[in-house]
C-alpha positions in Angstrom: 0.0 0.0 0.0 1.2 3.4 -0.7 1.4 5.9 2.2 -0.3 9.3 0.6 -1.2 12.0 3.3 -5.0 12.9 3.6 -4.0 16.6 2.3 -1.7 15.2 -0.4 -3.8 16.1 -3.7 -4.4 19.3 -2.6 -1.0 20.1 -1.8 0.4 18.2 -4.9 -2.6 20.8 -7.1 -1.6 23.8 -5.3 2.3 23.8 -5.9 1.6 22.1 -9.9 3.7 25.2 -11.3 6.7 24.5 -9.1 7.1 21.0 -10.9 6.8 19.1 -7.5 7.7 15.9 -6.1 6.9 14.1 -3.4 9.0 11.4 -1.3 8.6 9.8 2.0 10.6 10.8 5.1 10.2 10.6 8.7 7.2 9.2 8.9 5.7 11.9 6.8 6.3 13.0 2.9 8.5 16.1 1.4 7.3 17.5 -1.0 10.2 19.1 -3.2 10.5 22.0 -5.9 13.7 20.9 -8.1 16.1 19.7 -5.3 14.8 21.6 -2.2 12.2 20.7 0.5 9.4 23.1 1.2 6.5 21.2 2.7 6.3 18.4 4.5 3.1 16.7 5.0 2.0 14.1 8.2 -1.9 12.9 8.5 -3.6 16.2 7.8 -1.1 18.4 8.9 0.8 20.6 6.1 4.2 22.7 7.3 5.9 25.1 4.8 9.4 26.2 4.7 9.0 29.9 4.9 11.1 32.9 4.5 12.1 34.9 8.0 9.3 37.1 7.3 6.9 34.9 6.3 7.2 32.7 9.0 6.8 35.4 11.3 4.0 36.7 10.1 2.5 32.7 9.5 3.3 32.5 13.5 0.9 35.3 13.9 -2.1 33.4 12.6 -4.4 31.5 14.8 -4.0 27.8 15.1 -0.5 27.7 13.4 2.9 26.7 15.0 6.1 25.1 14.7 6.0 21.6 12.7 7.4 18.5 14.5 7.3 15.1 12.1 6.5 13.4 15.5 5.8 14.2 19.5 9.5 13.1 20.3 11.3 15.3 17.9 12.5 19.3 18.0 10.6 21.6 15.4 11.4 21.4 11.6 13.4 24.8 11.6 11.8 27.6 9.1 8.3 25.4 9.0 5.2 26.4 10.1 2.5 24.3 10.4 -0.1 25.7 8.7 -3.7 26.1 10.3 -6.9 24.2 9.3 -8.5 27.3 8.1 -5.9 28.0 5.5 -5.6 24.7 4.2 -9.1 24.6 4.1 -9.6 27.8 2.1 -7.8 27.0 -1.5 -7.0 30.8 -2.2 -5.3 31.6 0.8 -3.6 28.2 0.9 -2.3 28.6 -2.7 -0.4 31.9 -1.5 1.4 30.3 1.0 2.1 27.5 -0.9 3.3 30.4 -3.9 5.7 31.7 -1.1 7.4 28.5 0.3 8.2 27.2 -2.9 9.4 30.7 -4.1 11.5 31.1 -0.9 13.1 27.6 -1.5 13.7 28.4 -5.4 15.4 31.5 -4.9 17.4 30.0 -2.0 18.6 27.6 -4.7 19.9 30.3 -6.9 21.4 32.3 -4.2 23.3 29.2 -3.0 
């Protein structure tokens, strides 16, 4: 049986112009943009690498916080795990999505 996330269509939809991937890890499945990371998804749960800014301002909303892949282990650093109520609303979910994987991309160029 494969393992596929309850949110993992969505997610896979939302970041289609970032020619995505997805693989398993911890438990969990990245979800990659060329060869960098920027979402990680576990059960329902969706966490995306964000900018410093970003992820300030993602802190800010109600409901989301730090991503951990499992109870035991320290917070994926730079990912927020993002609340119900923007995963459930495809518009505001797409333009965090748009960020994270923008973020990641021009990390790549900036090496």
């Amino acid at each position: 049986m494969v393992y596929r996330p309850l949110r993992y269509e969505q997610m896979m939809k939302a970041a289609e112009a970032y020619d995505v991937r997805a693989r398993r890890m911890f438990g969990g499945m990245g979800v990659y943009t060329g060869e960098r990371m920027f979402a990680f998804l576990i059960g329902e749960e969706i966490g995306l690498k964000l900018s410093p800014e970003d992820f300030d301002e993602a802190m800010l909303l109600p409901g989301a916080g730090p991503l951990h892949p499992d109870a035991e282990s320290e917070p994926m650093r730079e990912y927020v795990n993002m609340p119900k109520h923007v995963l459930d609303n495809i518009e505001l979910f797409v333009m965090w999505v748009e960020r994270s994987a923008g973020y990641v991309r021009k990390k790549a160029l900036l090496g």
